[in-house]
C-alpha positions as CSV (number, residue, x, y, z in Angstrom):
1,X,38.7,33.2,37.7
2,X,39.8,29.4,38.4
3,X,43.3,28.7,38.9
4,X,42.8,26.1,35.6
5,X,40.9,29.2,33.4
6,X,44.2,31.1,34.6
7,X,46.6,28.3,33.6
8,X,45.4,27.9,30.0
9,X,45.7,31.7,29.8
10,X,49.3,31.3,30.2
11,X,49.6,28.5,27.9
12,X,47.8,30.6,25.4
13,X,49.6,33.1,25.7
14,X,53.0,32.0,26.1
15,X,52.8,29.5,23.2
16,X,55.3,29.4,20.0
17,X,54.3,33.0,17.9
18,X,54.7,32.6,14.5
19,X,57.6,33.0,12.6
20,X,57.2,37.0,12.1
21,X,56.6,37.5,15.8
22,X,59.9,36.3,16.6
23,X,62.3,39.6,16.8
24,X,65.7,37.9,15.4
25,X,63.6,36.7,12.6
26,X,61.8,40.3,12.2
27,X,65.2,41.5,12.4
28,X,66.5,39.0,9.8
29,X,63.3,40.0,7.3
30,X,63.8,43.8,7.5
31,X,67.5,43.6,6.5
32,X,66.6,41.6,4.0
33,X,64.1,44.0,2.6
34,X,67.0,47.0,2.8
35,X,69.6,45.0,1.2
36,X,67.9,42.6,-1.6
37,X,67.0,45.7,-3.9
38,X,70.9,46.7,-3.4
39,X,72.1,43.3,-4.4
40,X,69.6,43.6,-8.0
41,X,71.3,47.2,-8.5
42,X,74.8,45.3,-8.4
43,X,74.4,42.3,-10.7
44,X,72.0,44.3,-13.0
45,X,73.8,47.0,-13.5
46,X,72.8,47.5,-17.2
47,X,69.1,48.0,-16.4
48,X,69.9,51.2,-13.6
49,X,66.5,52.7,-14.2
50,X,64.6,49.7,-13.9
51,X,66.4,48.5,-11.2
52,X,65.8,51.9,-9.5
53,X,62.5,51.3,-9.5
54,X,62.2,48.4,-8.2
55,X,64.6,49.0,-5.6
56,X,62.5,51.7,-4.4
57,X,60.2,49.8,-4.6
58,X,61.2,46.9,-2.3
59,X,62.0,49.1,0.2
60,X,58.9,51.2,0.3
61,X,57.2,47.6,0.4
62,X,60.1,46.3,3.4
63,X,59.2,49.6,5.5
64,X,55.6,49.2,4.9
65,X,55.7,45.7,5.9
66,X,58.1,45.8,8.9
67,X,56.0,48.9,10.3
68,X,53.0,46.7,10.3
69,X,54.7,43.9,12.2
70,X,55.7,46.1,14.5
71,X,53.0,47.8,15.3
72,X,51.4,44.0,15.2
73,X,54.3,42.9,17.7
74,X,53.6,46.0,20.1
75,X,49.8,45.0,20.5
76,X,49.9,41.6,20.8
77,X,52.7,42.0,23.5
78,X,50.4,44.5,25.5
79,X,47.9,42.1,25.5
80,X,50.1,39.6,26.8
81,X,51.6,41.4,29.2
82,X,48.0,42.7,30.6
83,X,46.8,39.2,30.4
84,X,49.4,37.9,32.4
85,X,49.3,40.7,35.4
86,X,45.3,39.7,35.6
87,X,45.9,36.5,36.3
88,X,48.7,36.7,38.5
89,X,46.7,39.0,40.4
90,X,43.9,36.6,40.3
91,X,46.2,34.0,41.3
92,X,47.7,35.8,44.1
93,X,44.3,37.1,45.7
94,X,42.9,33.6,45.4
95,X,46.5,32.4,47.3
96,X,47.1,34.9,50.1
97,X,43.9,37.0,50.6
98,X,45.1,37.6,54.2
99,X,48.6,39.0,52.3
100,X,46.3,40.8,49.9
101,X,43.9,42.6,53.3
102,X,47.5,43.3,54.7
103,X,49.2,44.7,51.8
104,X,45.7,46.9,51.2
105,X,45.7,47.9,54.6
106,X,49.3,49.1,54.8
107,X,48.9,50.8,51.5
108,X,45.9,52.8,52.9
109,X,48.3,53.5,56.1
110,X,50.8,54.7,53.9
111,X,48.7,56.9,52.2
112,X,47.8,58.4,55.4
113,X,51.3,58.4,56.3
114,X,52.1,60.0,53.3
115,X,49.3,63.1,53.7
116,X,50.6,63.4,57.3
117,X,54.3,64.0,56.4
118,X,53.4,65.8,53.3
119,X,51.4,68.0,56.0
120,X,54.2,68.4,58.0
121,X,56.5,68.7,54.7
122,X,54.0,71.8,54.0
123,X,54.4,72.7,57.5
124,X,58.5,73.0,57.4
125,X,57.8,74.9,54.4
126,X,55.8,77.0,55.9
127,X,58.2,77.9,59.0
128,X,61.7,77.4,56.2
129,X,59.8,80.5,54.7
130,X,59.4,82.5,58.0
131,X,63.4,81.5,59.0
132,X,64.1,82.7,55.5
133,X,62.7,86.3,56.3
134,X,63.8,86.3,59.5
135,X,67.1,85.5,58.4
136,X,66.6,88.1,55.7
137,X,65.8,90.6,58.4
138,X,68.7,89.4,60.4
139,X,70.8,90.0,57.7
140,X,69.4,93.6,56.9
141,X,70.0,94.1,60.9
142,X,73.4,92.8,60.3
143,X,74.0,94.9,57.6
144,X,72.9,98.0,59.4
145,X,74.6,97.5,62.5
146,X,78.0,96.2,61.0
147,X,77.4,99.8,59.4
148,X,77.1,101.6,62.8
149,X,79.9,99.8,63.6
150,X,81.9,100.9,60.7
151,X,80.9,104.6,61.8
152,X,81.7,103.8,65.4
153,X,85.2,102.8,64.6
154,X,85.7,105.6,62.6
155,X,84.6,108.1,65.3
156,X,86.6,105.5,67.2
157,X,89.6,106.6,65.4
158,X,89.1,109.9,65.3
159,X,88.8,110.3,68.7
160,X,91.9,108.2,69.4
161,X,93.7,110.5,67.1
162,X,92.8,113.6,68.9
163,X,93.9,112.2,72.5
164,X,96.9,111.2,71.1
165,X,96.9,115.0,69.8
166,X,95.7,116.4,73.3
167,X,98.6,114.3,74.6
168,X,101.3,115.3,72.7
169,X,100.3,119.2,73.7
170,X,99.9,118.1,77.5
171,X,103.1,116.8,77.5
172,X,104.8,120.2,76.0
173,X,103.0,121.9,78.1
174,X,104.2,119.9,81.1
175,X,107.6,120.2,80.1
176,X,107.4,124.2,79.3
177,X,105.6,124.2,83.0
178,X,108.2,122.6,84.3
179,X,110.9,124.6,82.8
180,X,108.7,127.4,83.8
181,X,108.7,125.6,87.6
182,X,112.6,125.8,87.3
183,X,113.3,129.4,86.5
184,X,110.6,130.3,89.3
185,X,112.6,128.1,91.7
186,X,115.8,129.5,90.7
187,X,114.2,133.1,90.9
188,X,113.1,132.0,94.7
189,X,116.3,130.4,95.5
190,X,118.3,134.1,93.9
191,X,115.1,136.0,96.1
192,X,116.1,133.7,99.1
193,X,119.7,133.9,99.0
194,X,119.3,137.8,98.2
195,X,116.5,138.1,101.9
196,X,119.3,135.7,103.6
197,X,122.0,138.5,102.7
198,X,119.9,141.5,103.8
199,X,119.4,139.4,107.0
200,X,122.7,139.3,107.6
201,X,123.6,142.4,107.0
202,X,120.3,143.9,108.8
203,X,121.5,141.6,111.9
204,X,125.2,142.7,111.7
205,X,124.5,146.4,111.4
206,X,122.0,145.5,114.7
207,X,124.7,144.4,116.8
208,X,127.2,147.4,115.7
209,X,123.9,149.9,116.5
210,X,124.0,147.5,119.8
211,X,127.3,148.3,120.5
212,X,126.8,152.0,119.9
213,X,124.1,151.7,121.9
214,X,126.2,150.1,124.8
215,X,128.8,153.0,124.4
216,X,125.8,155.7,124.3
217,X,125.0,154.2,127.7
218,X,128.1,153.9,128.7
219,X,128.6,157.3,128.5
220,X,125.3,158.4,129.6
221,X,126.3,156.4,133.3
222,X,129.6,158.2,132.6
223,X,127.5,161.5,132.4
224,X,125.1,160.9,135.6
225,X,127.9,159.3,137.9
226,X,129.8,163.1,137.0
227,X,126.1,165.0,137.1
228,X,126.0,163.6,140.7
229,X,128.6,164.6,142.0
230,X,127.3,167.7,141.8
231,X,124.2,166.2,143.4
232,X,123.8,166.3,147.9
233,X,123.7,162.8,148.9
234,X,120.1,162.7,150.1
235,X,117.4,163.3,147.5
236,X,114.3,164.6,147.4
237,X,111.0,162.2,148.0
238,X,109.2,162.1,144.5
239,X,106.0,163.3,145.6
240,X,108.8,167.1,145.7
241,X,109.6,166.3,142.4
242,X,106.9,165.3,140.3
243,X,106.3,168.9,139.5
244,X,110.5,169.4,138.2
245,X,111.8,169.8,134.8
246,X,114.9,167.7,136.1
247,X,116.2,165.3,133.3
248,X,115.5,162.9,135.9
249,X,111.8,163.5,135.8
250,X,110.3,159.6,135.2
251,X,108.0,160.9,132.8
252,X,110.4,162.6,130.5
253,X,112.2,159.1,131.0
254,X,109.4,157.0,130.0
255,X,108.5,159.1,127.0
256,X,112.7,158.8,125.9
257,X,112.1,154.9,126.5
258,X,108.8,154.8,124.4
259,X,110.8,157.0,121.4
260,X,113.3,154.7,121.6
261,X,111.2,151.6,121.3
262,X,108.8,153.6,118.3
263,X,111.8,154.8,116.3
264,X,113.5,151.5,116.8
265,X,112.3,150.2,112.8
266,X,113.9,147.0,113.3
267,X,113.3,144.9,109.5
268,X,110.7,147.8,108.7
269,X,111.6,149.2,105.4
270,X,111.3,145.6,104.5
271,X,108.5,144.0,106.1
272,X,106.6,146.2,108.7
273,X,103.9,148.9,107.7
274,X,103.1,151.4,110.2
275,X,103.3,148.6,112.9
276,X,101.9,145.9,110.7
277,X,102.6,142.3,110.2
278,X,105.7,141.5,107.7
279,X,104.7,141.2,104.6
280,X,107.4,138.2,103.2
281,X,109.3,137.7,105.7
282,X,109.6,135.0,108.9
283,X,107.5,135.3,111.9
284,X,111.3,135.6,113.3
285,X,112.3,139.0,112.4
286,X,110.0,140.3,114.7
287,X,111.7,137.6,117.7
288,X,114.7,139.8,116.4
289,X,113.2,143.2,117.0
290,X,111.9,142.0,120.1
291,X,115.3,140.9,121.5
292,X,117.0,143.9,120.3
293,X,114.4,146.2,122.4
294,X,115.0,143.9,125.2
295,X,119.0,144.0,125.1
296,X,118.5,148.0,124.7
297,X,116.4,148.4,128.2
298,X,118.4,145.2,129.8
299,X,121.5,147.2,131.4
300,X,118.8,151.0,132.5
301,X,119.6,151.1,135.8
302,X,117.3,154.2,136.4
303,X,114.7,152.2,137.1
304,X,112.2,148.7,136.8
305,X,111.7,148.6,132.8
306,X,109.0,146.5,131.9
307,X,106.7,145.4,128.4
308,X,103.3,144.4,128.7
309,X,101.5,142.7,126.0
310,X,98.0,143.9,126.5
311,X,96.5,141.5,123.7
312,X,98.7,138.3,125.3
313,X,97.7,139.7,128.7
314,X,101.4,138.9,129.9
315,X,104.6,140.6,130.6
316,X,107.5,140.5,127.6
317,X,110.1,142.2,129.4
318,X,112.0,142.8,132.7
319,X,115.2,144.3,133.2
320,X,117.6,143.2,135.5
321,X,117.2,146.0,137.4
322,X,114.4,143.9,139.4
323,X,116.9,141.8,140.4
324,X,119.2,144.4,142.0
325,X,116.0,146.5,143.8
326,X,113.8,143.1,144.6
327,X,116.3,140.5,144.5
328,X,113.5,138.9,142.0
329,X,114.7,137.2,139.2
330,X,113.1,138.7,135.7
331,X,111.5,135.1,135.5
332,X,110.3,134.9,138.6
333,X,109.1,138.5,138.9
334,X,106.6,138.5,135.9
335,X,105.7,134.7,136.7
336,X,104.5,135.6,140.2
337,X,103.7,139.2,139.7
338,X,100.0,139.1,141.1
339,X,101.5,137.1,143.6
340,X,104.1,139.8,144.7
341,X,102.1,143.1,144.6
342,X,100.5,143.4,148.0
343,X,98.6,146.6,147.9
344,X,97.0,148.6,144.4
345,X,97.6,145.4,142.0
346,X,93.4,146.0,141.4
347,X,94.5,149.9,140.7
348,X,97.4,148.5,138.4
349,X,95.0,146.4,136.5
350,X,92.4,149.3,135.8
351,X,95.4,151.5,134.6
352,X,96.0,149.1,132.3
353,X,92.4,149.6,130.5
354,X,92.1,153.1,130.6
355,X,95.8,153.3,128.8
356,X,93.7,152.4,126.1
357,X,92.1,156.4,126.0
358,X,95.0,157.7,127.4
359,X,98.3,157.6,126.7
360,X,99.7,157.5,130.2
361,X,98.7,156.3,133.4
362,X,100.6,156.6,137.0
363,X,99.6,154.4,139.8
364,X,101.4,153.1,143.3
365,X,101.9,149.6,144.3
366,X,103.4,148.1,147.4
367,X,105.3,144.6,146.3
368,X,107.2,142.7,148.0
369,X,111.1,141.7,147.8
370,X,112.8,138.8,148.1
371,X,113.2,138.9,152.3
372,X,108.9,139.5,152.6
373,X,108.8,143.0,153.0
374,X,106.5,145.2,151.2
375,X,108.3,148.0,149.1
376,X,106.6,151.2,147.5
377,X,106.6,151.5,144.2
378,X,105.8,154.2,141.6
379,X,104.8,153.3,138.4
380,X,104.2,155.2,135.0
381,X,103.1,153.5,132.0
382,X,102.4,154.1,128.1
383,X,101.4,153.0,124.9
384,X,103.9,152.5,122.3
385,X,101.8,154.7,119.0
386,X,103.7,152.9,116.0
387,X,106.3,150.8,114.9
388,X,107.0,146.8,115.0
389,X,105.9,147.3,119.0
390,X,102.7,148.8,118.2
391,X,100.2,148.6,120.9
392,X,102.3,147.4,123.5
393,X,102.9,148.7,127.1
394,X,105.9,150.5,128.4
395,X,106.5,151.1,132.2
396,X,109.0,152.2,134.8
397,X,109.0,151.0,138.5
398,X,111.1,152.9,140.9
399,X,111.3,153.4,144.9
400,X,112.1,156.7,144.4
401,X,112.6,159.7,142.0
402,X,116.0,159.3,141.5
403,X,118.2,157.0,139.9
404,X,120.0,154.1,142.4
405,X,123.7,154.8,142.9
């Protein structure tokens, strides 16, 4: 189409409508049509029925006519307004058909576009649907392990309430053990105090059996220094008097001495057994006994009184007696006592380990005193059978068979 064919279209079209295609005037006409039959009614009041009638019918006739014009107006503007796009399309693709190739092209690249993102709408459809389950099945997991949880704390709180129980009884047992712990201590400090007393008395009835033990002796020297008088001057070797029943005999001595030290009980009713070890009481007691036996034998001057500890393998005891026959020194005499037997200190030795089948074994040894010479010595020895000293060797050493005046 020409741009001149175009141009009279537009004319034609837009030219002056007639007078019932104007809308004010359509307007005007259908009002008219309402209210003439209403303004007959009023000044003709004396004809009603006739005036009805032709009311009705006026406005039968007015809606008739004013739905035709419409419908009329309706086309005719259609056609006008079709008319009118054609030809400014014409216009416009005869005017800018490189605008018209551009706006064609970019329509056709937005319909692409628009496939592609309503692809990719489809797509984030797609994966909104699959979060949405997996959310779901988050939730569900959620749900299930808030209720573990819920379980968890009750456990939780049921456990807490049962230490706190468990607690509670540890501390009353605590305090009953150590109320317990407190009477026991008491107990020990009464059984303490009570073994303390016995000591003391046990150690103060020792010293007055010492002293009666000093005045048995006392009298006993008492006894001999009147017995000798009695006695000549020179005695007999020993070898004449080993067969005697003198109460001088060294083996009715040695077997006095080794009563003494069996009988001797010491802390026995309350600790030894039949020689054993003390049953509650200190390693001490027996220190006590031991010093007790020593002080008994110190003062004998009948003869060398000795203890030998066959399990220590060392002498206990010397009396002073040593001192006076050797001029030795206890000390120094069972310190250096291998050193100071000259001659039978082998037969010594094996008379010590047949004592162990035997009660009693005799033996001579040479030993020497304080100025180098060698002195004879007999010897007798024995095994103490029971009592705190159990086990332990007893022996006398003498230069003769007779006591020393």
């Amino acid at each position: 189409m020409e741009p001149e064919e175009s141009h009279n279209l537009s004319e034609e079209i837009f030219k002056t409508p007639p007078i019932f295609f104007v809308r004010y005037r359509l307007y005007f006409f259908l009002i008219l049509c309402f209210f003439f039959p209403l303004c007959l009614v009023a000044f003709y009041a004396h004809a009603v029925a006739g005036i009805f009638v032709v009311a009705t019918l006026a406005g039968l006739l007015g809606m008739v006519s004013a739905w035709y014009i419409l419908k009329e107006w309706r086309e005719r503007m259609f056609h006008a307004a079709n008319a009118l796009i054609r030809a400014k399309l014409v216009q416009i693709s005869h005017t800018f058909p490189e605008q018209i190739a551009e706006v064609t092209r970019l329509r056709a690249g937005f319909e692409k576009e628009r496939e592609d993102y309503e692809y990719q709408i489809d797509l984030l459809h797609t994966a909104v649907a699959k979060s949405k389950e997996e959310v779901c099945q988050l939730h569900r997991s959620m749900d299930k392990k808030l209720e573990e949880m819920r379980l968890a704390y009750h456990e939780f709180e049921d456990m807490r309430r049962e230490y706190q129980r468990i607690a509670q009884e540890l501390v009353a047992i605590k305090e009953e053990k150590k109320e317990a712990l407190k009477q026991q201590e008491a107990v020990g400090r009464e059984y303490h105090k009570t073994i303390t007393e016995q000591r003391m008395v046990i150690e103060k009835k020792q010293r007055y059996i010492g002293k009666l033990e000093g005045k048995v002796r006392d009298l006993m020297y008492e006894i001999r220094n009147l017995l000798q008088l009695d006695t000549p001057l020179q005695q007999e070797p020993l070898d004449d008097r080993k067969g005697s029943n003198s109460s001088y005999d060294l083996t009715v001595q040695l077997q006095k001495y080794i009563e003494r030290a069996e009988t001797m009980t010491g802390v026995d009713h309350i600790g030894y057994l039949e020689g054993g070890s003390p049953r509650f009481l200190s390693p001490g007691s027996y220190a006590v006994d031991l010093r007790r036996l020593f002080e008994s034998f110190r003062e004998e001057a009948a003869a060398i009184i000795f203890l030998y500890s066959s399990q220590e393998n060392r002498f206990l005891f010397v009396n002073d007696c040593v001192k006076t026959t050797l001029g030795w020194g206890p000390e120094k005499f069972m310190k250096e006592f291998a050193h100071l037997v000259c001659k039978g200190y082998p037969e010594w030795k094996s008379g010590l380990a047949r004592l162990s089948s035997s009660r009693k074994q005799f033996t001579s040894l040479h030993i020497l005193n304080r100025s180098g010479e060698a002195r004879p010595f007999q010897c007798y020895m024995g095994v103490i059978a029971k009592g705190p000293f159990s086990g332990h060797i007893l022996g006398l050493l003498t230069s003769n068979s007779g006591y020393p005046s």
